[in-house]
N, C-alpha and C positions, 0 to 999 in steps of 0.2 A: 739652505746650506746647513750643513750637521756641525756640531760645534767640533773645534779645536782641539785636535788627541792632546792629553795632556806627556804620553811618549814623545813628541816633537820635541819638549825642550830637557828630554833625560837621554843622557849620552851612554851609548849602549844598551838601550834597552833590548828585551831579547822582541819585541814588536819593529824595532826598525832596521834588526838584523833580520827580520823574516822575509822582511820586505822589500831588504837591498835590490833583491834581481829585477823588480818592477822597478825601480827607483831606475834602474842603469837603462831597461828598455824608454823608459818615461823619455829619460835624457837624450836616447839616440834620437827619438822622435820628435824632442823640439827642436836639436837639434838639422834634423832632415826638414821641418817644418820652415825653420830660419834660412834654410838653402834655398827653398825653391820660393821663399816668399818675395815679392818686390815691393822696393819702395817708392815711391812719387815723390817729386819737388814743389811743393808748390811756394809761391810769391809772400803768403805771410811767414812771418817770424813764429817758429812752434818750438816752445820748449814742455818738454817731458816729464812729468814726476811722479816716478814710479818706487818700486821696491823689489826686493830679491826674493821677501817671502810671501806666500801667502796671505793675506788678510793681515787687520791689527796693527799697521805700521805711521797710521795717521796720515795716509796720503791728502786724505779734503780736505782736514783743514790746514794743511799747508799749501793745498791750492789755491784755497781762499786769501790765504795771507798773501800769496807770491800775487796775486790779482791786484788785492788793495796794495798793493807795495807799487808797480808797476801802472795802477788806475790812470793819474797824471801824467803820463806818459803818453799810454796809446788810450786813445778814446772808444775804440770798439773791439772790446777784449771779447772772443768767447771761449768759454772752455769748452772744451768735446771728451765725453765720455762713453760711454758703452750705454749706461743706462741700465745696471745692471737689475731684473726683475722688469724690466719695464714693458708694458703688454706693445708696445710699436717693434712695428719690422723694418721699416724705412727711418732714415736720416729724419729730424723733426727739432724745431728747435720749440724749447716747451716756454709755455705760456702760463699767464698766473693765475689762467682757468686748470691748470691739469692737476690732479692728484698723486701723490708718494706713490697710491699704487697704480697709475698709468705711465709713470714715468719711473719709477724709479725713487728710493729713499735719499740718495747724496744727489742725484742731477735737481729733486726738488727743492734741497736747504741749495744748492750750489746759484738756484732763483732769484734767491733773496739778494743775491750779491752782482748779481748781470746777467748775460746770457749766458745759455746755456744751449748748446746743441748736442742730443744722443744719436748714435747710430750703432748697430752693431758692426756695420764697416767705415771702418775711421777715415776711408779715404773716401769714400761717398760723403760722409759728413763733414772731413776740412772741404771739400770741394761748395758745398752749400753754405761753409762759413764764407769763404770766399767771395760765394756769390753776391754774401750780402753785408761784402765791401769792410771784412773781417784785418782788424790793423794787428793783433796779434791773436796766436791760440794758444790754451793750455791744455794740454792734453793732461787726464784726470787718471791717471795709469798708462798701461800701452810700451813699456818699458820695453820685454820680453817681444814684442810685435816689430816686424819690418812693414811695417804701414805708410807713412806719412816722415819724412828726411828731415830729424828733428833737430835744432840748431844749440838747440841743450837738453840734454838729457841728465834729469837729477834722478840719484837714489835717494829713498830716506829711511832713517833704519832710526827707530828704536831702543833705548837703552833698558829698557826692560826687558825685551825679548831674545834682541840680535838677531841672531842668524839660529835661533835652537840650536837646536842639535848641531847644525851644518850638515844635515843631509838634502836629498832632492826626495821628492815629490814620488809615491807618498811617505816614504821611509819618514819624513822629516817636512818642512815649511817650507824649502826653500824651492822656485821654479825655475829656477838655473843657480850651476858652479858660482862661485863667489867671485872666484879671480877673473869669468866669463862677463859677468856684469862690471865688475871694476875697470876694466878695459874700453868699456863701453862710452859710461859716464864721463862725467862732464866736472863730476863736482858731490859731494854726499851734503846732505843737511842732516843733523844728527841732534836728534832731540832726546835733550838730556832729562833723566827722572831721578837720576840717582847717581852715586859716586865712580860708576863704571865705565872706566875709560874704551872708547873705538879700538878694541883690540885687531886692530886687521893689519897688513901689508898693504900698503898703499901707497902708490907715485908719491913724491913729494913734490910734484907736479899736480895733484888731483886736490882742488880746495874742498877744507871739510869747515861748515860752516853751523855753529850748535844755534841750538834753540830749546824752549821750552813749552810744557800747556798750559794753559793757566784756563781757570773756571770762570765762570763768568754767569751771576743769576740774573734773570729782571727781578723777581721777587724773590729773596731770602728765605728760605727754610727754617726750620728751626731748628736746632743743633740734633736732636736725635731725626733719623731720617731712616725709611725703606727704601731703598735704593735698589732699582732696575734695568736692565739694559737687554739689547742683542746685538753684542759687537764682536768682533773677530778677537778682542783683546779687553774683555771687560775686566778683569784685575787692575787695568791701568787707567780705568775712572774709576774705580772705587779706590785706589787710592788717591787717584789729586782730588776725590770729595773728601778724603782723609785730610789731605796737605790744607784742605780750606777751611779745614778747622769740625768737619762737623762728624758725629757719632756714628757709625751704621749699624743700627738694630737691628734689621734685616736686610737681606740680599737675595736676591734671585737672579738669573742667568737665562736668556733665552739665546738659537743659534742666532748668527750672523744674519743680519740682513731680514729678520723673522718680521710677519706683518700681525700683529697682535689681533685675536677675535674676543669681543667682548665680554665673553665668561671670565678670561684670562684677566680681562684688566678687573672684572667685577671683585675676584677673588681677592685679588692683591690690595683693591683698595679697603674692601673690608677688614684685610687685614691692619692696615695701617689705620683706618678709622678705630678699629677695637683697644690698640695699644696706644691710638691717641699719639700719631708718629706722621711724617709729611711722608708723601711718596716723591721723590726724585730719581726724573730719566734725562737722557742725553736728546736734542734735538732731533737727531736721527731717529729715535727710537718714538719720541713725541709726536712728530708728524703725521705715524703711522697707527696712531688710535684716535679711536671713532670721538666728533665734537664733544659728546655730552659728558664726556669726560675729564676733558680736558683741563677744565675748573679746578679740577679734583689734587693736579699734579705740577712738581715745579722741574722748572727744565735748567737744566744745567748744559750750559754750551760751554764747547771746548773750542781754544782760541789760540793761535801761534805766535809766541813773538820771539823773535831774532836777537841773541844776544848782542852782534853789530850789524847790526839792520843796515846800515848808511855802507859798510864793506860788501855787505850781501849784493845790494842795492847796483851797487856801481859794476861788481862783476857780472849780473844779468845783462847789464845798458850794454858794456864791452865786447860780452857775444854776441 
């Protein structure tokens, strides 16, 4: 995945005035896409949590939070995702023999937390959730898809980001109208970074429920730190490594979803060995470098909590 035009979040730029007429054909086609596509019923409870833009919007680990929230509840929770990168063509629910790169970077942290079933068609793989007696699903995106008759559908958006620009694809981030997903949903969860209020038109019918991210080490760094990632939105953990108090001496940027080769990390760690600095990556990014390294590097996980958890909580049980 190529990283993130930084035109997406500049309004007018003359790159996504060039690009309008592909944005409008993009749209008629998901559009025609969303027509002829069908959805299936099936018997578990699926709720949805997706986003309007591309990448960067924090969709896992809010999945993971909505799991552990709802754990005590249903006993055999799986999420289903695409599994995106993942070398499988068929539905497969992964085990804790498979690797980041057989499966995928988020369906392998998504492990650590329960099941996990990938497919690249979603109805093939709730049907295999099912079969094995699945008490609810989470679908790990899948917003945008007529797949699977989803009994909630969450946005989640960003307060960093928004909506960019508020164009479509690829003029801009967004992979549908705004007021097209709003109609949709069920509910937004809106994770706050900073003082910028939900600037949108929204039902006063449509619950908007904030949260935050907070870091999370097993081992402490030291306050100055090389900090790494390859995420859709890496500006928004280097700041909450900011907000945790600690220095970034350097910073490097790999694309989205990127699977590290060992020259790469060689590099980096020399660097931070020569200036005498810790190297700090995110989970996602950690999984995906080779053992002998791993020593080397402190992981910083990123973690969802609900400003009212217990409101949140109670409107999931009620759909």
């Amino acid at each position: 995945m190529i990283k993130t035009p930084n035109f997406w979040f500049k309004k007018n730029h003359i790159s996504s005035i060039l690009l309008s007429p592909l944005a409008f054909i993009y749209y008629q086609g998901h559009l025609l896409k969303r027509f002829f596509e069908k959805e299936i019923k099936i018997t578990t409870p699926t709720i949805c949590i997706g986003n309007l833009n591309i990448g960067g919007s924090g969709k896992t680990p809010v999945v993971i939070a909505v799991r552990k929230l709802l754990s005590k509840k249903y006993r055999n929770i799986f999420v289903l995702s695409r599994g995106y990168k993942s070398l499988n063509k068929k539905p497969k629910i992964v085990s804790n023999d498979d690797t980041a790169k057989e499966v995928g970077d988020e369906a392998y942290i998504h492990k650590k937390y329960g099941k996990i079933c990938i497919a690249r068609d979603r109805k093939e793989g709730a049907l295999l959730c099912e079969k094995l007696k699945s008490d609810l699903i989470i679908l790990d995106d899948g917003f945008q898809s007529k797949n699977i008759k989803k009994n909630i559908a969450i946005i989640v958006v960003d307060s960093d980001r928004m909506f960019g620009n508020q164009r479509l694809l690829p003029a801009g981030p967004l992979r549908e109208k705004i007021e097209d997903g709003i109609k949709r949903a069920d509910a937004i969860i809106y994770i706050k970074n900073n003082d910028k209020k939900l600037s949108l038109e929204i039902p006063s019918s449509l619950p908007v429920f904030l949260a935050y991210r907070r870091i999370v080490f097993k081992k402490k760094p030291k306050r100055e730190i090389f900090a790494f990632c390859g995420l859709g939105n890496p500006e928004n953990f280097f700041k909450s490594l900011e907000n945790f108090g600690l220095a970034i001496s350097k910073k490097k940027v790999f694309p989205d979803h990127h699977y590290f080769n060992n020259l790469e990390i060689e590099e980096i760690i020399k660097i931070a060995e020569t200036e005498n600095i810790d190297l700090v990556t995110t989970l996602k990014d950690y999984v995906k470098i080779d053992e002998k390294y791993k020593n080397k590097i402190k992981v910083a996980d990123l973690e969802i909590d609900f400003r009212n958890k217990n409101k949140f909580l109670e409107f999931l049980n009620k759909k």
